[in-house]
N, C-alpha and C positions, 0 to 999 in steps of 0.2 A: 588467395591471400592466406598466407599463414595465420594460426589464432593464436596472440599472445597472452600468457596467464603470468601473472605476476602472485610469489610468495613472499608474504610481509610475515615473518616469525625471525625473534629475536634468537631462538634456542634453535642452535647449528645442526645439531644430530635432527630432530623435529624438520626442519626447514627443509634436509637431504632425504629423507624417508618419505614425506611429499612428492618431493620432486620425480622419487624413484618410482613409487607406484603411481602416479600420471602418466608418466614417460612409460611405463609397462602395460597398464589398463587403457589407455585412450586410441581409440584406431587411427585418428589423424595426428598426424603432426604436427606438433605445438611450439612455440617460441616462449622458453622456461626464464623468466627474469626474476631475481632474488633480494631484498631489502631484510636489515635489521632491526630500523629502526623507523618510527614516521616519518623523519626527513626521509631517508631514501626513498621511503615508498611516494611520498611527497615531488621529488624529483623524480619520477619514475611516470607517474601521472601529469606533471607540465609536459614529461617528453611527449607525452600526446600515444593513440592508439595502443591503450590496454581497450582490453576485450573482457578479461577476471582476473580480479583478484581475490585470494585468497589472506583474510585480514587475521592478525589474531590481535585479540584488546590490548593482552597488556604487552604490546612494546612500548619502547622508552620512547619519551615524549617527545613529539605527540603523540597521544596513544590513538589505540585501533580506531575510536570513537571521532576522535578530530580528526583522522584519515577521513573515514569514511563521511564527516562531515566538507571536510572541504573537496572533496571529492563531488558531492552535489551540489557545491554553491557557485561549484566553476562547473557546471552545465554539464559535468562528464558522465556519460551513461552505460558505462562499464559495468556489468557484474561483478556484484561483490557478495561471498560469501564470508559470514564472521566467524573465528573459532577462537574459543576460550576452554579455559577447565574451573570455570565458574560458573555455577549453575544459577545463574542470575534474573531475576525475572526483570526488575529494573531494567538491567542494561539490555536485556532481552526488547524491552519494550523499545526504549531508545533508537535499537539499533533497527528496528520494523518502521520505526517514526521516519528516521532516515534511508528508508528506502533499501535496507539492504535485501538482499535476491536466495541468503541463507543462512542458518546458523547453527552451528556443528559442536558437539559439544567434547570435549577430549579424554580421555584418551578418541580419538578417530577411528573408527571401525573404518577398515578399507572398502569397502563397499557403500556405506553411506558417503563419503569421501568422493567415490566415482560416480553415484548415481546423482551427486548434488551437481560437480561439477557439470557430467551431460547433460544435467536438467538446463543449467544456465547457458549452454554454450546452443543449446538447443535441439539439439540430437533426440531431443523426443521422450528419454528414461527421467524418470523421477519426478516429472510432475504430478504423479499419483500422491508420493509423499509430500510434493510441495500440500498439495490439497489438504494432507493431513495434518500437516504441521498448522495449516492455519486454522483447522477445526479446533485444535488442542489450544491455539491462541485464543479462539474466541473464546473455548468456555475457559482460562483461566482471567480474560477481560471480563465475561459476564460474570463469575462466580463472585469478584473483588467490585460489582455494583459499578462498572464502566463503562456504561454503554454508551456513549461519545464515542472515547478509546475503540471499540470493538467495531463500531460504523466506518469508521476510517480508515479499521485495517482492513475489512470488506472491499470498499471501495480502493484502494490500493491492490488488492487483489484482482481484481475483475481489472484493472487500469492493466497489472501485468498481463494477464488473457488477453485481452485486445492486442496488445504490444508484441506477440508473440507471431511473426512472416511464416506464415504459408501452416501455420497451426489451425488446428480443426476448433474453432471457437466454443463452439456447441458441443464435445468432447469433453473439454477441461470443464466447461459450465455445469454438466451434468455430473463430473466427478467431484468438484466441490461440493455441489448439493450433495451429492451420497456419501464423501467424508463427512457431511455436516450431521445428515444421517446418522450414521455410524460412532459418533463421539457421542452423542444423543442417547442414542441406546445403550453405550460402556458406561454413560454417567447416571443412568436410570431417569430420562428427562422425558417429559413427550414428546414426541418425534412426529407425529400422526400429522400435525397441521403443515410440517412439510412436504408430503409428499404430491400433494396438490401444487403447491410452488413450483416443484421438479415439472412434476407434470408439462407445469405452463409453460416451463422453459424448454421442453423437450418438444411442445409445437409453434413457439411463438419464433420469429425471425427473431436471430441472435447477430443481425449486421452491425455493424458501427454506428449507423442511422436510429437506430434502437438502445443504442447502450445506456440511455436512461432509465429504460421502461425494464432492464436488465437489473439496473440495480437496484430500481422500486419492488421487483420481482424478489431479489436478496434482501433486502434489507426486510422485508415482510419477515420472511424466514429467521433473520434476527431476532425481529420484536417476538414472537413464536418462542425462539430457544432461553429469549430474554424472562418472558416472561414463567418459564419453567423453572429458571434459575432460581427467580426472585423468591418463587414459594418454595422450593426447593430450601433455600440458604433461608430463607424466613428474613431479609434485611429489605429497608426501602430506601429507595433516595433521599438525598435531600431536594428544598424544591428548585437549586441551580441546575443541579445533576437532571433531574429529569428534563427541566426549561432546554438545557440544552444538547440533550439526547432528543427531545422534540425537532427544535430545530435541525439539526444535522437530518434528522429521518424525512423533514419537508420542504429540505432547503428551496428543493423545485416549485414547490407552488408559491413561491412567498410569504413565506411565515409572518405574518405581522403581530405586533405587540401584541394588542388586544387577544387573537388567538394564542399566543405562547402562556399571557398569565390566567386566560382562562384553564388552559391546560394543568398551568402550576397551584390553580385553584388560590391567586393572589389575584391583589388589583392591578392594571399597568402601572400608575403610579411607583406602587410597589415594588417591582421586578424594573422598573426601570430605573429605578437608584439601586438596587441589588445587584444589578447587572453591571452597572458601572463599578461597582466597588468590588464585585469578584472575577469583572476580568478586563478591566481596566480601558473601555470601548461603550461607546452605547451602542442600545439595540438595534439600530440602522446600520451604523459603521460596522459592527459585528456582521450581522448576515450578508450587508453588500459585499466584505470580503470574501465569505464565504460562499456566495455567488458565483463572484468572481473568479474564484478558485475553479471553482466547477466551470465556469465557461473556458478556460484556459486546457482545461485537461480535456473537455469536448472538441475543443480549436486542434488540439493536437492529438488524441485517438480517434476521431470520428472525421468524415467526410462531408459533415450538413453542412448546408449554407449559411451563413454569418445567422441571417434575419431569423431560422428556423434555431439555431443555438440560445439568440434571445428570447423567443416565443416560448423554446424548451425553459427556458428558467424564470421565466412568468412577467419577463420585460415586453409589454403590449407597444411601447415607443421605442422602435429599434434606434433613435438616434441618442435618445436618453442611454441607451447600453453600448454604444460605441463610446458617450463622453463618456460613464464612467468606466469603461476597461481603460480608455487611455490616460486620465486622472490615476489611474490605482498601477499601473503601470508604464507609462511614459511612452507606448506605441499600442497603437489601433489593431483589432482585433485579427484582421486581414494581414497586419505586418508580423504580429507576432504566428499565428500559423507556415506565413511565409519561413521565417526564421526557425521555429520547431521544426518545420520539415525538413529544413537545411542541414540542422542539427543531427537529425534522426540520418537523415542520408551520410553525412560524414564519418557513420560511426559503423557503418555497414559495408 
């Protein structure tokens, strides 16, 4: 099957120049489709079977951002890399939130241009960089006191490794940890407490059965480069920010009240009307989604059995976590697997 790349740039000469160094640098043959503006690229994506796109933010509305958003809210799992000639860390962040696969900053060097698109299409080039680009994220997350933000682009990362057919899992794993490495040392951080990390990952099974214990394994490494940061920049949290940089780091064992506001060194009481009022959820509704979340993304990267997915997320009453996946989502944990799979197969 032919792979289709779709170019969404508003500026004609840019859009052709594209088109021509793909069509020159790519060994396989591709099917080149071209939009203006977000409608077209809009109708471009209903037609169904894009494979990448290539986005740039500012066309005319919708711009790159509502592309690329409705683009994930209608289930469509196409590569997208974004390019801008705005060096935006905001929109940068946005566009990581929503799941984009790249983001190229312009002028386009042709070379970054072709290793990004191989990377996505899968051909094996550029996930070195990918690796790197997400070190450079985490320390500009860590360095701006994010560490929610920086947890979840980790875990979106390791979501893409798994995701990647017939990839060498334990490959990419090890070269994330050495770009993490490696950013560590250009920024003068210590680095020493990861290499133990790598270590474990270098002999621990990196199955999908495991992909828990994988990113308890990263997320270690975070709190590590977090913590370097923090004395490093000399700044501290407040005590939301840490509450819930806690959480997100334990979501697995079940975080309960009592342990998050001993953390935040408040009372529950305390943190439990604080909570409400900074993000608009109480502390129950909050993490059960956030649970939830993670049982969905296990339902569909991993192979475990229903009952081992609740056990992994600290539900001891499997039928307690069946009502609430299908309460929080309107199908049972078994249907929605069913359904990701079907999803994931149509797209391949």
């Amino acid at each position: 099957m032919t792979t289709s790349i779709v170019i969404v740039e508003d500026e004609n000469l840019e859009r052709q120049a594209i088109r021509t160094i793909l069509n020159n640098e790519l060994k396989d043959p591709c099917e080149m489709l071209e939009a203006s503006t977000g409608l077209e690229a809009i109708k471009i994506i209903d037609s169904g079977g894009v494979d990448l796109m290539l986005l740039d933010i500012s066309i005319p509305r919708p711009n790159g951002l509502e592309v690329l958003r409705y683009l994930r809210e209608n289930n469509h799992h196409s590569k997208v890399i974004i390019t801008t000639a705005h060096d935006d860390f905001n929109m940068a962040r946005e566009a990581i939130n929503l799941k984009a696969d790249g983001y190229l900053l312009k002028p386009i060097r042709v070379q970054a241009l072709v290793e990004a698109v191989q990377s996505c299409l899968g051909t094996g080039c550029g996930t070195g960089r990918r690796c790197e680009e997400l070190a450079q994220a985490v320390y500009q997350y860590l360095a701006q006191n994010m560490y929610q933000d920086s947890v979840i682009l980790v875990r979106n990362h390791l979501n893409w490794i798994y995701a990647q057919d017939g990839g060498n899992i334990r490959q990419l794993l090890l070269e994330t940890g050495d770009a993490l490495v490696k950013m560590g040392q250009e920024k003068d951080l210590d680095t020493d407490c990861l290499r133990g990390e790598i270590d474990r990952v270098r002999n621990m099974n990196t199955g999908s059965q495991n992909w828990g214990k994988v990113l308890d394994t990263y997320l270690r490494m975070l709190d590590c480069l977090f913590e370097s940061t923090r004395k490093y920049f000399g700044h501290s949290q407040d005590t939301m920010q840490r509450v819930l940089g806690y959480i997100e780091r334990f979501i697995y064992k079940g975080v309960t009240l009592e342990e998050a506001a001993e953390f935040g060194h408040v009372s529950p009481s305390y943190l439990s009307r604080l909570f409400k009022k900074s993000t608009g959820e109480n502390f129950v509704s909050y993490t059960t989604r956030l649970r939830m979340e993670q049982a969905k993304e296990l339902l569909k990267q991993s192979d475990l059995p229903i009952t081992a997915i609740a056990l992994e997320l600290s539900y001891n009453d499997v039928q307690y976590f069946y009502k609430s996946f299908k309460k929080m989502f309107g199908m049972s944990p078994s249907e929605y697997r069913k359904q990701a799979s079907a999803e994931t197969c149509a797209t391949h």
